[in-house]
C-alpha positions as CSV (number, residue, x, y, z in Angstrom):
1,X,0.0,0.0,0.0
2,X,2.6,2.8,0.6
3,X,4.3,2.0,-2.4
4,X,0.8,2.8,-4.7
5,X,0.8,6.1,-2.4
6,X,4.2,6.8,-3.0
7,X,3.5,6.9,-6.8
8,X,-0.2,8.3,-6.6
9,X,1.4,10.8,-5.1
10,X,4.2,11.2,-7.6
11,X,1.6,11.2,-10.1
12,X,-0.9,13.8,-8.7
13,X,2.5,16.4,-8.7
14,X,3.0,15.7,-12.2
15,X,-0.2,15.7,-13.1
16,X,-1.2,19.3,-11.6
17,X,1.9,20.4,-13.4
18,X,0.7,19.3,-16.5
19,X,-2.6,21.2,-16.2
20,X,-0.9,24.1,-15.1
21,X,1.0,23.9,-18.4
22,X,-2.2,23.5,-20.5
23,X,-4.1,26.3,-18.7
24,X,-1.1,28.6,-19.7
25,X,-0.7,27.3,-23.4
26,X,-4.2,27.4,-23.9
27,X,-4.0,31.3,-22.9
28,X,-1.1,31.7,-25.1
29,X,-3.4,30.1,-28.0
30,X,-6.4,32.6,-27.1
31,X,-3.8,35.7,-27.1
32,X,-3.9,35.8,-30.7
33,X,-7.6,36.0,-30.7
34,X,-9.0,39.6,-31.7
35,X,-10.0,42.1,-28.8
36,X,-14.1,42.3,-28.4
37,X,-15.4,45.7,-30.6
38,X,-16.8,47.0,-27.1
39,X,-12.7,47.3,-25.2
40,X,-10.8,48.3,-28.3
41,X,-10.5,51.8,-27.0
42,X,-8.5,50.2,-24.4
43,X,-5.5,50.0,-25.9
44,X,-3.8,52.0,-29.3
45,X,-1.6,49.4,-31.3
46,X,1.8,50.2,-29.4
47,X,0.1,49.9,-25.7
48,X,-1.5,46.6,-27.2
49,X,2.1,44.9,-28.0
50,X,2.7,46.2,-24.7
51,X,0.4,44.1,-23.1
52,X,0.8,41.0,-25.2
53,X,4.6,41.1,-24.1
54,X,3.6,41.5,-21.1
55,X,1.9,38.5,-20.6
56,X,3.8,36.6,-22.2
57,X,6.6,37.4,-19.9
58,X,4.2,36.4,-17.1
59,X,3.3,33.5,-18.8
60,X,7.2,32.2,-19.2
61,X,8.0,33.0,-15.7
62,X,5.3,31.3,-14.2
63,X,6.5,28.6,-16.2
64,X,9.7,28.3,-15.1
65,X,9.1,29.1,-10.9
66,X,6.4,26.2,-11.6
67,X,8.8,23.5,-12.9
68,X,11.4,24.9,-10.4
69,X,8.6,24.3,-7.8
70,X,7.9,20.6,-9.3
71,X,11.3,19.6,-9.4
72,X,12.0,20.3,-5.6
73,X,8.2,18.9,-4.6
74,X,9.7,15.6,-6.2
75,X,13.0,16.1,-4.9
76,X,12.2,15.9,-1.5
77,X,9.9,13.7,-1.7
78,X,10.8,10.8,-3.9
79,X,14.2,10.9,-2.6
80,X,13.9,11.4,1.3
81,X,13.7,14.6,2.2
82,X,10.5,14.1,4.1
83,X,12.1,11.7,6.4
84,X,15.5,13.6,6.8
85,X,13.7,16.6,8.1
86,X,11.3,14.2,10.2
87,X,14.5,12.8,11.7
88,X,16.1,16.3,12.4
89,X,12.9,17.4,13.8
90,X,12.5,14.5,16.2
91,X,16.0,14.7,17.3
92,X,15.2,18.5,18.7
93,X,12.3,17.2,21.1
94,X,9.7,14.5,21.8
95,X,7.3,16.9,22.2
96,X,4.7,16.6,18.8
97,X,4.4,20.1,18.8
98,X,7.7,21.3,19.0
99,X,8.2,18.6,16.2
100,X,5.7,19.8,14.0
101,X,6.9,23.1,14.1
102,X,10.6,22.3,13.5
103,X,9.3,20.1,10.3
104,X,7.5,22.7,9.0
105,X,9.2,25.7,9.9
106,X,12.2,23.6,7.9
107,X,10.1,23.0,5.1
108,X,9.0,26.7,5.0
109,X,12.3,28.3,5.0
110,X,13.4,26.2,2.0
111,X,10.2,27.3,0.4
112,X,11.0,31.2,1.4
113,X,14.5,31.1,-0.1
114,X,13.8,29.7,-3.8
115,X,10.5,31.7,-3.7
116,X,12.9,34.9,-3.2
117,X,14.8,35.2,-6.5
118,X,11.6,35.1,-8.1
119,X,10.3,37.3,-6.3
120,X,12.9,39.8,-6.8
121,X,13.3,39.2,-9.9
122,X,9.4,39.6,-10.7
123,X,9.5,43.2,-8.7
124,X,12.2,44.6,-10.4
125,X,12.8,42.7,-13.7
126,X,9.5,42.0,-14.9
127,X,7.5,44.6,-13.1
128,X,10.3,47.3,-13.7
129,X,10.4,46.5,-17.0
130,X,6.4,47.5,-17.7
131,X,6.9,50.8,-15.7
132,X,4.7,49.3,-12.6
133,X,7.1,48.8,-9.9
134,X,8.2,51.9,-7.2
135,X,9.5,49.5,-5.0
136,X,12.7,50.0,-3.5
137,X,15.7,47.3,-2.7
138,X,15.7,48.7,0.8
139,X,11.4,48.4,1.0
140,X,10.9,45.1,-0.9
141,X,13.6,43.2,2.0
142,X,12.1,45.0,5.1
143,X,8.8,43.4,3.3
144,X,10.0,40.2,2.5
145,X,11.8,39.7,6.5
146,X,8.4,41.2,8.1
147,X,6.2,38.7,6.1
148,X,8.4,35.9,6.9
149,X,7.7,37.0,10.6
150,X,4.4,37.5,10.4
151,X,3.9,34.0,8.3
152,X,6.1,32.1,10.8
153,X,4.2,33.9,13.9
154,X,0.2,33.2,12.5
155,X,1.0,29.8,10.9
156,X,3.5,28.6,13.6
157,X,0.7,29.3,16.1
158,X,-2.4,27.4,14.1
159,X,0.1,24.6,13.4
160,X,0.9,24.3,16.9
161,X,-2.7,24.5,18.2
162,X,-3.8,21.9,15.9
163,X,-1.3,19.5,17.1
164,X,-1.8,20.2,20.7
165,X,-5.3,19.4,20.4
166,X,-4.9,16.7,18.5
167,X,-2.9,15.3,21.5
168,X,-5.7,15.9,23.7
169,X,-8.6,14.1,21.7
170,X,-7.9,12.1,18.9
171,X,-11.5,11.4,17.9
172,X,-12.1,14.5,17.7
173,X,-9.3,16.5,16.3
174,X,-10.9,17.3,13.2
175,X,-13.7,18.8,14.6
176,X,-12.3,21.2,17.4
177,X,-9.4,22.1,15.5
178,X,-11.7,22.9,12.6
179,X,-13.2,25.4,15.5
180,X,-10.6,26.7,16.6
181,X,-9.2,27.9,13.2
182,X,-12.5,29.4,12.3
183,X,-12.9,31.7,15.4
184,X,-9.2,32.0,14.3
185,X,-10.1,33.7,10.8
186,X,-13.2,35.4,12.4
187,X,-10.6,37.5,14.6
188,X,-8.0,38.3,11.6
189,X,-10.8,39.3,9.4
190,X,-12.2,41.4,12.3
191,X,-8.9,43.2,13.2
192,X,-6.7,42.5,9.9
193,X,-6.7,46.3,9.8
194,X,-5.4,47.2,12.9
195,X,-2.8,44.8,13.0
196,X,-1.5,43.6,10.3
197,X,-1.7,46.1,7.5
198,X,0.0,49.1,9.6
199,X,3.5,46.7,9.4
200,X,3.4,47.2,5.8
201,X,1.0,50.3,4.9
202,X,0.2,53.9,6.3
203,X,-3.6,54.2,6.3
204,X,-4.9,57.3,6.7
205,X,-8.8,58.3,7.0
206,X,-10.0,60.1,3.5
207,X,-10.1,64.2,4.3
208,X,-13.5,66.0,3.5
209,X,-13.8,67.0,-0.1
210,X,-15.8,66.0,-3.0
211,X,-14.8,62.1,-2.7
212,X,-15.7,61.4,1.1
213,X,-18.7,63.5,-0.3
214,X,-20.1,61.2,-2.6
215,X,-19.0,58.1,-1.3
216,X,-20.7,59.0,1.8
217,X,-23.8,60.3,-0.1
218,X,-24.2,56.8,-2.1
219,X,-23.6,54.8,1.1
220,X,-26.8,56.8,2.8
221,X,-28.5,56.6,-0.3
222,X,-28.4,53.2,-0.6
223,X,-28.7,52.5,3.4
224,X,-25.3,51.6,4.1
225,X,-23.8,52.5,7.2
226,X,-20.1,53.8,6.4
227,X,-17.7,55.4,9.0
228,X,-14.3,54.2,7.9
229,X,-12.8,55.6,4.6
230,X,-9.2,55.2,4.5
231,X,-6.5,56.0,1.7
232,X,-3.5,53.2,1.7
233,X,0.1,54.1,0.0
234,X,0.1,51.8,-2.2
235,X,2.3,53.6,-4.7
236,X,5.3,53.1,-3.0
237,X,5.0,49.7,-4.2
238,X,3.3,49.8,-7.3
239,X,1.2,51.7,-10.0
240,X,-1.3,49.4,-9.8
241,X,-4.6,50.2,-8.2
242,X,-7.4,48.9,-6.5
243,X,-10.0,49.3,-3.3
244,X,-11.7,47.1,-0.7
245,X,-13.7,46.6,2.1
246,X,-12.5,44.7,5.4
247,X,-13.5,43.5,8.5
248,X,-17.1,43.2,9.5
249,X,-19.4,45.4,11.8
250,X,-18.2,48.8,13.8
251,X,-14.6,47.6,12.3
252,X,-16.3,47.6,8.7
253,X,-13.5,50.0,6.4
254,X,-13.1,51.1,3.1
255,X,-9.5,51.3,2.2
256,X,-8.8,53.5,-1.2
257,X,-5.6,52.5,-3.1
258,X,-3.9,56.3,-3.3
259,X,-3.1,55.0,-7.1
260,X,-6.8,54.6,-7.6
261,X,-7.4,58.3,-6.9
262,X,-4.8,59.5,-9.0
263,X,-5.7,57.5,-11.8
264,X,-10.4,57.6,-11.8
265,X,-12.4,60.1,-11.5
266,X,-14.8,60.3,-8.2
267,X,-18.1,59.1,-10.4
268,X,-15.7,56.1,-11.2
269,X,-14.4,55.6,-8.1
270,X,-18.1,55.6,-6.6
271,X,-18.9,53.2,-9.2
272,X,-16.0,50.5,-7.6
273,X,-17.2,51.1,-4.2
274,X,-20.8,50.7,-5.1
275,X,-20.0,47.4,-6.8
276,X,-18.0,46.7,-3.3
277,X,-21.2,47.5,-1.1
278,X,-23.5,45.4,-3.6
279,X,-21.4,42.4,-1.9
280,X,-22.4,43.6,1.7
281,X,-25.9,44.0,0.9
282,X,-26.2,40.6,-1.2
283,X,-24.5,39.3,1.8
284,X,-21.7,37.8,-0.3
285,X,-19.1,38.1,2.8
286,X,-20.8,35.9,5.1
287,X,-21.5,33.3,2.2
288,X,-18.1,33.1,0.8
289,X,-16.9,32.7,5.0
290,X,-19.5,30.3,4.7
291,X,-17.9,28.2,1.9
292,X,-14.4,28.6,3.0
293,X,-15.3,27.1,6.8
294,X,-17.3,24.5,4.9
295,X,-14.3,23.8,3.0
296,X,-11.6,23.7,5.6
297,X,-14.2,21.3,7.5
298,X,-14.3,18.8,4.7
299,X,-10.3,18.8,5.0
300,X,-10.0,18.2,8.4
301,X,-12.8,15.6,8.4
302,X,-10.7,13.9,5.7
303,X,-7.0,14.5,7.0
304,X,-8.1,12.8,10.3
305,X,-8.8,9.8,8.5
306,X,-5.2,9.9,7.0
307,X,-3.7,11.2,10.2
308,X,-2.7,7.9,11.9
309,X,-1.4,6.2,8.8
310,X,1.3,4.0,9.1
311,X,1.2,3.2,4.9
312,X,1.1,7.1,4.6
313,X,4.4,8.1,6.6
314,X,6.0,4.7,4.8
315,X,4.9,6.3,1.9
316,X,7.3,9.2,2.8
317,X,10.2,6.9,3.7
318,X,9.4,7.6,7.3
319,X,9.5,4.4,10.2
320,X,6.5,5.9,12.0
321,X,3.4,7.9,11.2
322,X,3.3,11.4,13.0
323,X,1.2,14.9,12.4
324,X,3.6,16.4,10.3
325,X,4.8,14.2,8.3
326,X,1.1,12.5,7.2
327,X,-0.1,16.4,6.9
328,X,2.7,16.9,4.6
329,X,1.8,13.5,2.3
330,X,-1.5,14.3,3.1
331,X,-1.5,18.0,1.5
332,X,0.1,16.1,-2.1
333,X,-2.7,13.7,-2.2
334,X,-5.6,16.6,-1.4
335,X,-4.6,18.4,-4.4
336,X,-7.1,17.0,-7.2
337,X,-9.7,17.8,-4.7
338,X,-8.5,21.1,-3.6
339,X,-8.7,21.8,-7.6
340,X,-11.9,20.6,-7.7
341,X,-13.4,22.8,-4.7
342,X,-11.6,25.7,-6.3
343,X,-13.1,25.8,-9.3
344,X,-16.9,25.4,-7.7
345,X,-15.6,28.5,-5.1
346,X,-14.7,30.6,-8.6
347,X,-18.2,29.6,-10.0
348,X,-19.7,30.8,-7.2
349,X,-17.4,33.9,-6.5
350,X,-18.2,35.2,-10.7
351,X,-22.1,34.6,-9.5
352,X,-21.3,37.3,-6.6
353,X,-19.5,39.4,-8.8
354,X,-22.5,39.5,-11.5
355,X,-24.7,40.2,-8.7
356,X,-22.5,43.1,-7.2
357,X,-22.3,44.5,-11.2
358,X,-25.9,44.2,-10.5
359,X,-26.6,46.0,-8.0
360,X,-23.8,49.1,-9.3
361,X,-25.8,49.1,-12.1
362,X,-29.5,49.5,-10.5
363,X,-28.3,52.2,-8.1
364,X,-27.2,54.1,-11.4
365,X,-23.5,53.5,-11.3
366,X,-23.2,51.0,-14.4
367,X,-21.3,53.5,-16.8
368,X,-19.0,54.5,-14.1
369,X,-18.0,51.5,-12.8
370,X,-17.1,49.9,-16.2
371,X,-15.3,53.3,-17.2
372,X,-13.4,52.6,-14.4
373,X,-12.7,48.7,-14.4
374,X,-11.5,49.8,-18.3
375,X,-9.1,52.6,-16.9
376,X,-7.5,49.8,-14.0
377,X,-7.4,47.0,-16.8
378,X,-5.9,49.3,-19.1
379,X,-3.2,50.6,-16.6
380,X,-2.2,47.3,-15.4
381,X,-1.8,45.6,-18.7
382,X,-4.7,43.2,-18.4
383,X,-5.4,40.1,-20.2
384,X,-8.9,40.9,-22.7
385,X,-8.7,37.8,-24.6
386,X,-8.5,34.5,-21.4
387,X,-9.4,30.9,-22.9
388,X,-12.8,30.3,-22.0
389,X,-11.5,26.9,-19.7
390,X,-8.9,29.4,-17.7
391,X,-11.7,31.7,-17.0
392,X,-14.0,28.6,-15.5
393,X,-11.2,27.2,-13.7
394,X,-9.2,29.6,-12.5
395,X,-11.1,33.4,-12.4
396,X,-12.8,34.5,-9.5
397,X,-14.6,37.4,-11.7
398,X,-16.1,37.2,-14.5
399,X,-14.3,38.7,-17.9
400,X,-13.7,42.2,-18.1
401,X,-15.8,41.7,-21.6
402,X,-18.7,40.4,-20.1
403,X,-18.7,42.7,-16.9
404,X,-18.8,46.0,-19.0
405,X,-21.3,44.7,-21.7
406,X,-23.5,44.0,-18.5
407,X,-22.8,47.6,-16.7
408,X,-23.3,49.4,-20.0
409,X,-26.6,47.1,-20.8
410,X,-25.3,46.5,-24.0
């Protein structure tokens, strides 16, 4: 038995490879298709090879930081590495905590440092390149060393909680821990604001004027209670733009990329926010919580059938089963599914963003809203041609086509 897990899981790594490899020759393919009549205003012929090189930049680099990532997923696997760091780890303590942390905070670390050249190289290679990236060397590794912290910190503490309870009570592992990590997400998503964005952005409460004006005017006119506006400063990062909403009740906030300002118009910038509030009052937050504790239960439900496996640590070239080590073989062999469950969550995510369009459009903010989803596609370089099978699997919103033929009720 562990040697057909040993090459199911061999087999599941090369196969999501290979669809990763499809999904992006199949986009390549659908590049060449023309642009739609209604977004050709979005680019003239020398900002549209623009765009087509920059995808296909994207498209080679993910390429190559995906087979990089294959090769060392099958490296450590198929030739030890699982039971090397298990050994290291139980060498450090016999506590199952401590060695679940040392295994993973090992595995993490390796994961960090090859991640890191790409990164770089992605901020300011690629994204230098295409004129979006103000980052500088001295900003991008204060980042990189604080989200390592932060990762290590949040992750290192859910890890460890898990395990602990799964000391406790076996039986029911799946269940508590499941529990514990939801009221864990409840509090992040409650104070993600206050605590973990002011490590990496200055947010600072929109000043009266025209904007807070007519954001607050909309928000009253359609019965929404809004207190918090806040500008973020973004642009010391990138061009880019955006805005969203986060947390939930009195710590409900709208945070405005400073980018997004410079770049729309306040009738546009309206028009995002009202698509934004169409999710709170189609109460598209606590649905898509919803799915995603709904989710996470399904996993731990089916990791604690997996979690005393002897065939499953053998699998891994280890003597004896343990947390880590089956939640490591474990996480390989969940993949198929975890596709699957991603592609109904996008399904139902593009639902919520036709129904947030929706509700833009029938509070009179249609025109506005795609004016300014064509401005932000158009600045950051955007794809207006995806293959129809990327966009079901992989897209979270619909296509920018099909969102402004819907705003402008064409």
């Amino acid at each position: 038995m562990a040697t057909v897990l040993y090459w199911l899981v061999i087999a599941i790594v090369l196969a999501e490879f290979c669809w990763s490899v499809c999904l992006t020759l199949l986009n390549i393919k659908a590049s060449r298709q023309p642009v739609p009549d209604l977004l050709k205003d979005l680019y003239d012929a020398d900002r549209y090879r623009k765009q087509q090189a920059y995808a296909m930049t994207n498209r080679k680099f993910s390429l190559v930081s995906s087979l990089v990532s294959l090769l060392v997923t099958l490296g450590i696997f198929a030739f030890g590495g699982f039971a090397v760091f298990d050994a290291a780890a139980r060498s450090v303590s016999g506590s199952p905590v401590v060695q679940a942390l040392v295994f993973w905070g090992i595995f993490y670390l390796i994961s960090w440092v090859i991640s890191l050249p790409f990164d770089i190289y992605r901020t300011f290679v690629i994204e230098q390149r295409f004129g979006f990236n103000r980052s500088t060397p001295k900003l991008f590794a204060a980042d990189a060393v604080k989200g390592l912290l932060v990762n290590v910190l949040i992750l290192g503490a859910v890890l460890a909680a898990c395990v602990w309870i799964y000391t406790l009570t076996p039986r029911w592992f799946w269940l508590i821990a499941w529990g514990v990590v939801t009221l864990f997400s409840l509090f992040m998503q409650y104070f993600y604001s206050l605590l973990i964005v002011p490590l990496f952005n200055k947010q600072t409460p929109l000043p009266e004027g025209e904007l807070r004006t007519a954001i607050e005017a909309f928000a009253a006119r359609v019965g929404f209670r809004l207190d918090n506006i806040f500008v973020i400063d973004s642009s010391k990062r990138s061009s880019k733009s955006n805005a969203y909403f986060t947390g939930f009740g009195r710590r409900k906030r709208v945070v405005l990329y400073d980018t997004l300002m410079e770049q729309l118009s306040t009738d546009e910038i309206v028009g995002v926010l009202a698509h934004e509030i169409g999710h709170y009052k189609r109460h598209h937050i606590i649905l898509s919580s919803l799915e995603g504790f709904a989710t996470n239960l399904l996993m731990f439900w089916l990791f604690s059938l997996f979690i005393g496996s002897g065939d499953l640590a053998a699998a891994a070239g280890c003597a004896a089963p343990s947390f880590h080590v089956n939640l490591a073989v474990f996480s390989l062999i969940y993949t198929p599914l975890n596709l699957l469950l991603d592609i109904v969550t996008n399904v139902i995510s593009r639902r919520h963003e036709r129904q947030a369009d929706a509700f833009a459009a029938a509070h009179g903010c249609g025109p506005a809203e795609a004016s300014a989803l064509k401005k932000m596609s158009a600045k950051s370089l955007a794809n207006l041609t995806p293959h129809p099978l990327v966009v079901f699997t992989e897209y979270s919103h619909p296509t920018l086509y099909e969102r402004v033929k819907a705003l402008q009720g064409d």
